[in-house]
Every structure is written in structure tokens, then in C-alpha cells.
N, C-alpha and C positions, 0 to 999 in steps of 0.2 A: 439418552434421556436424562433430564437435569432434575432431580427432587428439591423441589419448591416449598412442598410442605406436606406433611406427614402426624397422623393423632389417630390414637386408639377412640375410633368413635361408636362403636357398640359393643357389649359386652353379649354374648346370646346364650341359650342352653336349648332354645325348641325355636322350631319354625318363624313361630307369631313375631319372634321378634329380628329376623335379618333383616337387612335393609329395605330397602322397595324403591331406591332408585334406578332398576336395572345395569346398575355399571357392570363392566367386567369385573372378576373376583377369580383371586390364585390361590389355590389353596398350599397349607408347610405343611408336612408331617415326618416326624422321624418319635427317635428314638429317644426316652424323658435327658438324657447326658449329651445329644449330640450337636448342642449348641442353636439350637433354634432361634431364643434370645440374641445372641451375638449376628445370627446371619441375617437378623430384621433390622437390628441396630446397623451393620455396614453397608445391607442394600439401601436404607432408607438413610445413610450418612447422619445418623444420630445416637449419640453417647449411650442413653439409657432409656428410650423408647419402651422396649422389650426388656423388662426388668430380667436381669442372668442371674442366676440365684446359685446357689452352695449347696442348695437340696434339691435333686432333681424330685420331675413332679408336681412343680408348683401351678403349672399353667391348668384350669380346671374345668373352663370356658372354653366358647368359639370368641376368641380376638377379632372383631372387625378393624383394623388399620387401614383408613383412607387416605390414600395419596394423591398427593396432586389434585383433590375434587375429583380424580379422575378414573383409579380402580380402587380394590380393597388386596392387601396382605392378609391374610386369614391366619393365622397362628392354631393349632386346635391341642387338647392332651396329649404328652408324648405318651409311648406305647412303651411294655419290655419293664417297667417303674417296678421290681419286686414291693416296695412299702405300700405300693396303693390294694385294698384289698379288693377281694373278688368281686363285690355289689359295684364297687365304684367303677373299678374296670367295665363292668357290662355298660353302667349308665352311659360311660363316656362312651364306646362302642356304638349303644343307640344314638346316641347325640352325633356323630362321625357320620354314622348310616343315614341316618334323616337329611342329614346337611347333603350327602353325595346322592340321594334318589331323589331330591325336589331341586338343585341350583340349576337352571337353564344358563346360569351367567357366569358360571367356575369355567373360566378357561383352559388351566392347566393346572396340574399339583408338581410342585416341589417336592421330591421324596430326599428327607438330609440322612444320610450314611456317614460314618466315620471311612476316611478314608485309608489310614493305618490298620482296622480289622477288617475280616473277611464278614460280610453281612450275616444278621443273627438270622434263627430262624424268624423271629419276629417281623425284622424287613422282608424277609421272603413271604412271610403271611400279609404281611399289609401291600407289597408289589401286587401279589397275588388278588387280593381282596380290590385294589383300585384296578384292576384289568380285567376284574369282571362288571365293573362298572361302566366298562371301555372307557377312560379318562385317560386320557397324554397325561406321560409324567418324566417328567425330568429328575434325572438322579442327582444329586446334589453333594459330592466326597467332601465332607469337611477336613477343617485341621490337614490341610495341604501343609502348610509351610513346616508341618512336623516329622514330611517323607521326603528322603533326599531324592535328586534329579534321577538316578540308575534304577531306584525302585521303583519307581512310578506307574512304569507301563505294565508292571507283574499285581503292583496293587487295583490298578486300572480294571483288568481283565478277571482279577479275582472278585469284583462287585459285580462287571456283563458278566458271567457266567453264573456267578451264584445265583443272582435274581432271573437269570435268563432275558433279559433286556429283548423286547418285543422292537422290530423293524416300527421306528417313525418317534421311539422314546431313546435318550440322549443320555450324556452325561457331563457335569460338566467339575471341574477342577475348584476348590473354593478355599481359600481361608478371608478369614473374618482378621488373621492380624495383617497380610500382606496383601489383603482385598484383592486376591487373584480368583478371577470369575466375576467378581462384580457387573463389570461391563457387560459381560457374556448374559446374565442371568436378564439384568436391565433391557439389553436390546429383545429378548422373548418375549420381556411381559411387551415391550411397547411395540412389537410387532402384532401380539396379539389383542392389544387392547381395543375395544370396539367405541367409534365415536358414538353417544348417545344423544348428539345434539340436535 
């Protein structure tokens, strides 16, 4: 899939306001540190798209990013953010909840893990929280290029096992500097992408 063009075109916090041209829509979620920003910027091959910030926690919003006229990148609050306080945290939560019991048009969630640690409990509670949603999800190991070739397969196995990775959800390999995964990530959405014409 070739990205042609790519812009944050909604900002949302409730219902009233997601889009309503039925395209398909992916949802990211990870962790506020585990690079969300960078892994929007590479899939969508632009610089600073997804502002990468020095503070995690900035993203506060549901991101709609439309590609290609074609689907939406959804960006949402990262989770795990010790500075964000308890009210905010819930808010975001309902904001999260809302979005996952009304979207008929989310095709799949990107779940971003660091790939160098073992998953927090956090990711196990957010795995846990989209597969009771029954949502596909793809696990998304960032900061690849920062684990050498020998460790790989031990860091691999240490995310399937923590989350316990459910038969029909994946994972896939990624860094944002050596765009390893790109391709991989690109070919899911456009397999799933539904023609709306």
C-alpha cells in the first residue's frame, strides 16, 4: 500500500462527534512512553504528523487520522502515565469504552508494547479489557532495532505468554528507526480495508 496522503482530520472526546462516513478505522493503544507518535509518523511515512513529545501523556483526545480518503489511524490516551491523575484517567477510560461498544467500522486495534520489557500489568489489563470486547488485535513490539538478533525470539515469547495471545491475534516485529514491520503492519490494514464505494 502506497500512502498518498494522510491529516489528523477529527479531534473527538464523545460519540456525537466520530466521523459518519463509514470507512474502516484501526484503532493504537499502548502505553503513554511506547512510542505511538513515532509509529504513526513511519506507518504513515511523515516526519511529524503525530507530534512525539518529551512528556509522555500528551495525547488527550481520540485522533482521527484519515488516510488515503480511505480509512482512519485512531491514536487514543496512552495508559500506565503515573502524572495523569485519577478523574482523568477514568474520563479517558469512558472515552476508550464508548469508542469500543458503538464503532461497527474498527477493524482491528494495534496493541504497541515495548519490545525490550516484559509487558506491564497495564498491557495485560488493556489485552484483557479489548478481548472482552472480542476485537483482533495485533501486538505491535516497538524499539526493535534496540534488541540484538539472539534475543529476539526469548523477548518474542516473553509478550505471547505474558498477554497470553489468543489463537487469530499476532504479533508483529517494529521499529519506527529501521521501519522493520512497516510493510507487515500496511499489508493488514489494506487487507482489511472495506471498499465503501
Amino acid at each position: 500500500m502506497k500512502i498518498t496522503s494522510a491529516e489528523l482530520k477529527i479531534i473527538a472526546t464523545r460519540r456525537s462527534q466520530y466521523p459518519t462516513n463509514l470507512l474502516s478505522e484501526f484503532l493504537l493503544v499502548g502505553r503513554s512512553n511506547v512510542g505511538k507518535s513515532s509509529f504513526i509518523n513511519t506507518i504513515l511515512n511523515r516526519k511529524n504528523l503525530a507530534r512525539t513529545s518529551s512528556h509522555p501523556g500528551k495525547t488527550q483526545t481520540l485522533n482521527f487520522y484519515l488516510v488515503n480518503d480511505d480509512f482512519y489511524l485512531i491514536d487514543v490516551p496512552g495508559y500506565g502515565y503515573a502524572e495523569v491523575n485519577k478523574k482523568t484517567k477514568a474520563k479517558f477510560g469512558l472515552m476508550i469504552e464508548e469508542y469500543l461498544e458503538t464503532r461497527q467500522e474498527l477493524k482491528r486495534v494495534f496493541m504497541l508494547v515495548d519490545f525490550r520489557h516484559k509487558p506491564t500489568e497495564d498491557d495485560v489489563l488493556m489485552y484483557n479489557f479489548l478481548k472482552y470486547y472480542n476485537l483482533k488485535v495485533t501486538i505491535v513490539a516497538t524499539k526493535a532495532d534496540k534488541i540484538g538478533t539472539s534475543k529476539r525470539e526469548k523477548c518474542k515469547k516473553q509478550i505471547t505468554d505474558t498477554l497470553d495471545l489468543v489463537v487469530g491475534d499476532d504479533i508483529v516485529i517494529f521499529s519506527s528507526v529501521t521501519k522493520e514491520g512497516r510493510e507487515e503492519i500496511l499489508k493488514k490494514i489494506e487487507d482489511l480495508v472495506v471498499d465503501t464505494i
